[in-house]
C-alpha positions in Angstrom: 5.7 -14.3 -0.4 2.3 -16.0 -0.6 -0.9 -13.5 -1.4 -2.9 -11.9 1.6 -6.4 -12.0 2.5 -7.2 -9.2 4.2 -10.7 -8.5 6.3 -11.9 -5.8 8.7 -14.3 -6.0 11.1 -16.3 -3.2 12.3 -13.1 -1.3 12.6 -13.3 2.2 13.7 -11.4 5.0 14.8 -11.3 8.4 16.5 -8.6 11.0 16.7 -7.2 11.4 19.9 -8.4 14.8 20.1 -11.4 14.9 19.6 -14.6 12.7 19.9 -16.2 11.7 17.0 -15.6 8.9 15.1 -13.9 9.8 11.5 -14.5 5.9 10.3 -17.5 3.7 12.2 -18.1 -0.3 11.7 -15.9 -0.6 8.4 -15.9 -4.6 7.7 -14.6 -5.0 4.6 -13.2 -8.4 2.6 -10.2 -8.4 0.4 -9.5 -11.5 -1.3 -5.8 -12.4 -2.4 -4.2 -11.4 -5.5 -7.0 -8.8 -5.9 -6.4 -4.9 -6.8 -8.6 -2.8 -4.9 -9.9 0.5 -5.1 -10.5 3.1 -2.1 -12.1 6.3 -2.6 -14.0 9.5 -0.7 -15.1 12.6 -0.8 -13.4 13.5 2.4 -9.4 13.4 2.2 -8.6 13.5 5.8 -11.1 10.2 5.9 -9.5 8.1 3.3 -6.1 9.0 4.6 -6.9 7.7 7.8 -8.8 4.3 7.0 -5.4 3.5 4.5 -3.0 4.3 7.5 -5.6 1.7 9.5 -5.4 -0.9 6.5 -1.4 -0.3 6.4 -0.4 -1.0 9.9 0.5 2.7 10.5 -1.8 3.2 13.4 -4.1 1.1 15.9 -7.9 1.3 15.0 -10.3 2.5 18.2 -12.5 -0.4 17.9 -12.6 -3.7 15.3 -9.8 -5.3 14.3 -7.7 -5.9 11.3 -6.9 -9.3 9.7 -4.6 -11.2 7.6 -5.3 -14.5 6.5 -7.8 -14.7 9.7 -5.2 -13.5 12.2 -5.3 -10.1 13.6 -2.6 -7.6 13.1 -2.7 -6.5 16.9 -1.1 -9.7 18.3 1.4 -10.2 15.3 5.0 -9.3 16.4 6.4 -6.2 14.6 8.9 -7.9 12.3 5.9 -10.6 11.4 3.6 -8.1 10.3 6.1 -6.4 8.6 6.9 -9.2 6.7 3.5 -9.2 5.8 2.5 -6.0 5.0 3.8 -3.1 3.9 2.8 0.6 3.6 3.5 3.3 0.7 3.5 7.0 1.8 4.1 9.2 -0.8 5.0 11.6 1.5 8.4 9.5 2.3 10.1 10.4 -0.6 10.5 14.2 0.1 13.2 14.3 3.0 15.3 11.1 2.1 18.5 11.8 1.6 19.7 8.6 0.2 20.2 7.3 -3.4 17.9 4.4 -4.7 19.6 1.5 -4.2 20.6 2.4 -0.8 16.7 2.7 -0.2 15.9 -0.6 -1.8 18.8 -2.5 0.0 18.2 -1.2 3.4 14.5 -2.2 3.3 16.1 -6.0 3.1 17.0 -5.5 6.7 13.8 -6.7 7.5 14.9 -10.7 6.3 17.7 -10.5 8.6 18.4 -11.1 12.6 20.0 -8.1 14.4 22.8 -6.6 12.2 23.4 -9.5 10.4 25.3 -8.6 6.9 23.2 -9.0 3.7 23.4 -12.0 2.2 22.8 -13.3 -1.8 19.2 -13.5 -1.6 19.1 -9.8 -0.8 21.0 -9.0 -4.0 18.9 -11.0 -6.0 15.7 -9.4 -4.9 17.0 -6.4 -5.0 18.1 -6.7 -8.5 15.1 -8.3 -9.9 13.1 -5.6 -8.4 14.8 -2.9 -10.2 14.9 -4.2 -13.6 11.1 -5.0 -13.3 10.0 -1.4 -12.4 12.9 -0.1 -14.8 15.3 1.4 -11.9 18.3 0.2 -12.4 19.7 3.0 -14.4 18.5 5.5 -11.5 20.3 3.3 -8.9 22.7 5.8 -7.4 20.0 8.7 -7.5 18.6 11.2 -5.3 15.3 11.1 -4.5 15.0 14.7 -4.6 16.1 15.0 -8.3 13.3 12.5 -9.5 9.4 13.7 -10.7 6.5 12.1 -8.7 6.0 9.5 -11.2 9.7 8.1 -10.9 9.1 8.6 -6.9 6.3 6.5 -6.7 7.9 3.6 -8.7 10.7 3.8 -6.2 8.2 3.9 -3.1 6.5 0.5 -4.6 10.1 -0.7 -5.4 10.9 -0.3 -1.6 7.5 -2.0 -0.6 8.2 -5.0 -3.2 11.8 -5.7 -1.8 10.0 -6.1 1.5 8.4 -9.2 -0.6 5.4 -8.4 1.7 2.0 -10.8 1.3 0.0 -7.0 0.5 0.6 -3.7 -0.1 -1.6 -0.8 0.8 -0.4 2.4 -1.6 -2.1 5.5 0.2 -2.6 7.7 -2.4 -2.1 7.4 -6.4 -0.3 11.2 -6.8 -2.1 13.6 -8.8 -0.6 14.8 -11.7 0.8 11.6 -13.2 -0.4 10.4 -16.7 -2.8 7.6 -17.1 -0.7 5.6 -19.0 2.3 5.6 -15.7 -0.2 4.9 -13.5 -1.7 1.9 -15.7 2.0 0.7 -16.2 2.6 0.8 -12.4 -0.4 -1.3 -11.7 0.2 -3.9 -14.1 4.2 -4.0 -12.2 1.8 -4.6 -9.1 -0.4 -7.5 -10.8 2.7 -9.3 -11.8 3.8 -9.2 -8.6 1.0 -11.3 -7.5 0.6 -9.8 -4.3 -2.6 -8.4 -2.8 -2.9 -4.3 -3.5 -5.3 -1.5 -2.0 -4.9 1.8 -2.8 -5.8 4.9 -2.3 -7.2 7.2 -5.2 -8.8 11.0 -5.7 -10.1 9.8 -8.9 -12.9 6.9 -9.0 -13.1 6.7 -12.4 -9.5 5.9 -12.9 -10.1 3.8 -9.6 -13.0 1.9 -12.0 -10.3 1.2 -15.0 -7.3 0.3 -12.4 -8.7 -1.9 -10.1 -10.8 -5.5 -9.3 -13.1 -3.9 -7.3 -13.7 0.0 -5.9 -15.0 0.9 -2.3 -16.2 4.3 -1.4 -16.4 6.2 1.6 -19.0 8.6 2.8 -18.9 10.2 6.4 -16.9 7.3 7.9 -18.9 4.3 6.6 -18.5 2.7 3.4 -21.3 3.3 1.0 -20.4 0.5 -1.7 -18.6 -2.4 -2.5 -18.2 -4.4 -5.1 -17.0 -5.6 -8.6 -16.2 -3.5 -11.2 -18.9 -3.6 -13.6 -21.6 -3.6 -11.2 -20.0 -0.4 -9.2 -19.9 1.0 -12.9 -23.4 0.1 -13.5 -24.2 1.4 -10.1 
């Protein structure tokens, strides 16, 4: 796993029913190792430029880069390897227990149905003690509260060992103080992080840098302290 760079350029996208663009000429520069911030007024907006930034859907116009190459010529298992999406809307129809979830995302290291091997153990493992899993390993998802969710949607993303992860949405509802100890799990890490959030401020005290959104184009971007100052 090696830090991402991640850039935009004049990416764009309209729904496929209808005609007018929901994001126009978003070019945007991410730097690795970074923790950055995405907010809007409009829901449907933000939800839509983080499913562009997370692979989840093909952009109308611009492309989207990692480390300089674009995402719509890397080969599936590449750019999975490279990137990796959190939906907190995954959580609410899995049906497996937590270790289950964690080891099966390790399929991605392997060829065809090749058997696990040590290295997935090992990740595995290290993964759960640092997000503090390990004594949830054979639950159900649907027993768990949001907060416990979301650390085992980032666990799932972090066994990936992906270069970035884009989280789409920081839940409402969970305390500051999980949220602050999630992030600081994802600054360890080392890798690259955007995320999604309803609140700016708490984007402000989370995060490198904050971007917001306003009808489609982003409005600012920058450091913290100047966006603050702003």
């Amino acid at each position: 796993m090696t830090p991402a760079r991640l850039e935009t350029r004049n990416l764009g996208w309209v729904p496929a029913n209808g005609t007018t663009p929901v994001l126009r000429e978003i070019t945007i520069s991410v730097a690795a190792r970074s923790v950055v911030g995405i907010t809007s007024g409009c829901a449907f907006e933000q939800a839509a430029l983080m499913h562009l930034l997370g692979g989840m859907m093909p952009p109308s116009c611009g492309q989207l880069l990692i480390d300089g190459d674009p995402t719509s010529t890397m080969p599936p298992r590449r750019l999975a390897r490279k990137l990796a999406f959190v939906a907190m809307d995954d959580w609410h129809n899995d049906p497996r227990c937590v270790i289950d979830i964690l080891r099966d995302r390790r399929a991605l290291h392997r060829l065809g149905f090749h058997t696990p091997n040590p290295r997935d153990g090992e990740v595995v493992s290290g993964v759960m003690d640092r997000l503090n899993l390990r004594r949830l390993a054979f639950s159900t998802l649907d027993g768990l509260s949001p907060a416990i969710a979301l650390r085992v949607m980032l666990a799932r993303a972090m066994v990936q060992e992906p270069d970035l992860i884009v989280l789409s949405e920081t839940p409402s509802g969970l305390d500051d103080f999980a949220l602050f100890a999630l992030f600081d799990h994802l600054r360890q890490s080392g890798q690259t992080v955007i995320a999604g959030f309803e609140d700016g401020d708490l984007a402000l005290g989370l995060c490198d840098r904050v971007l917001d959104l306003d009808r489609g184009r982003l409005t600012s971007a920058g450091p913290r302290r100047a966006h603050r100052q702003g």
